[in-house]
N, C-alpha and C positions, 0 to 999 in steps of 0.2 A: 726028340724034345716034345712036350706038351703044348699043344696050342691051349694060351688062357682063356679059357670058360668066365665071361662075366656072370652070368645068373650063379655061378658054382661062389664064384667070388662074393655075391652080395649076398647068398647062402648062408657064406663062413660069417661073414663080420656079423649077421643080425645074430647069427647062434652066438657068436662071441659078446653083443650085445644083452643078451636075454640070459646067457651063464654070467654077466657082470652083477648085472640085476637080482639074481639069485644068491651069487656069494656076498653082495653088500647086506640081503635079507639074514643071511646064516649069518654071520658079522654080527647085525643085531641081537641076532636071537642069542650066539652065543652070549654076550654080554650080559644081558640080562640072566638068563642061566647062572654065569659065575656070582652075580650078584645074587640072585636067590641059594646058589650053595653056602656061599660066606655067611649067610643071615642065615640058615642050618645050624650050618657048624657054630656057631657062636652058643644057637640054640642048644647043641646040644652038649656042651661043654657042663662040666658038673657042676661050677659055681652059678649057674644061669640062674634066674630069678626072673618071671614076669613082673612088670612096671605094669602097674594096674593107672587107665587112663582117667584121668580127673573129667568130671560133666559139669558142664556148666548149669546153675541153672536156669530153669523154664523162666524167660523174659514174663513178667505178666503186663498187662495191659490196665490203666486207669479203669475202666468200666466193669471189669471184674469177669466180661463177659471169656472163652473159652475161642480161640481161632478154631475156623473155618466154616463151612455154608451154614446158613441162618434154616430154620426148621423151617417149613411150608406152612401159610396158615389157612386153616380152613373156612373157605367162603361160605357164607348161610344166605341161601337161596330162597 
């Protein structure tokens, strides 16, 4: 019979720890994955049609003036 080896023991559990870790990451990735095939395959079905996206438009401002940093002015010396 085998005498129990602790260090073999806390060994096993942390690799059994760190492969949990790993296949909960595949898990995700998988998901995502099937989620990006489905959005494919819909793409590439023949009645597909791109949905051209609507812009809103450019907010303007009372002042008339154009966002973002104001020019530098030049000091006369």
């Amino acid at each position: 019979m085998a005498t129990p080896d602790l260090s073999k023991l806390q060994q096993i559990l942390a690799s059994a720890e760190d492969n949990e870790a790993v296949l909960n990451q595949i898990r995700k990735n998988m998901s995502k994955v099937t989620e990006l095939i489905t959005e494919i395959s819909t793409m590439l079905e023949p009645g597909y049609t791109v949905e051209k996206k609507e812009r809103k438009p450019r907010a303007t401002n009372g002042t008339g003036k154009r966002p973002g940093r104001p020019k530098k002015e030049v000091a006369s010396a």
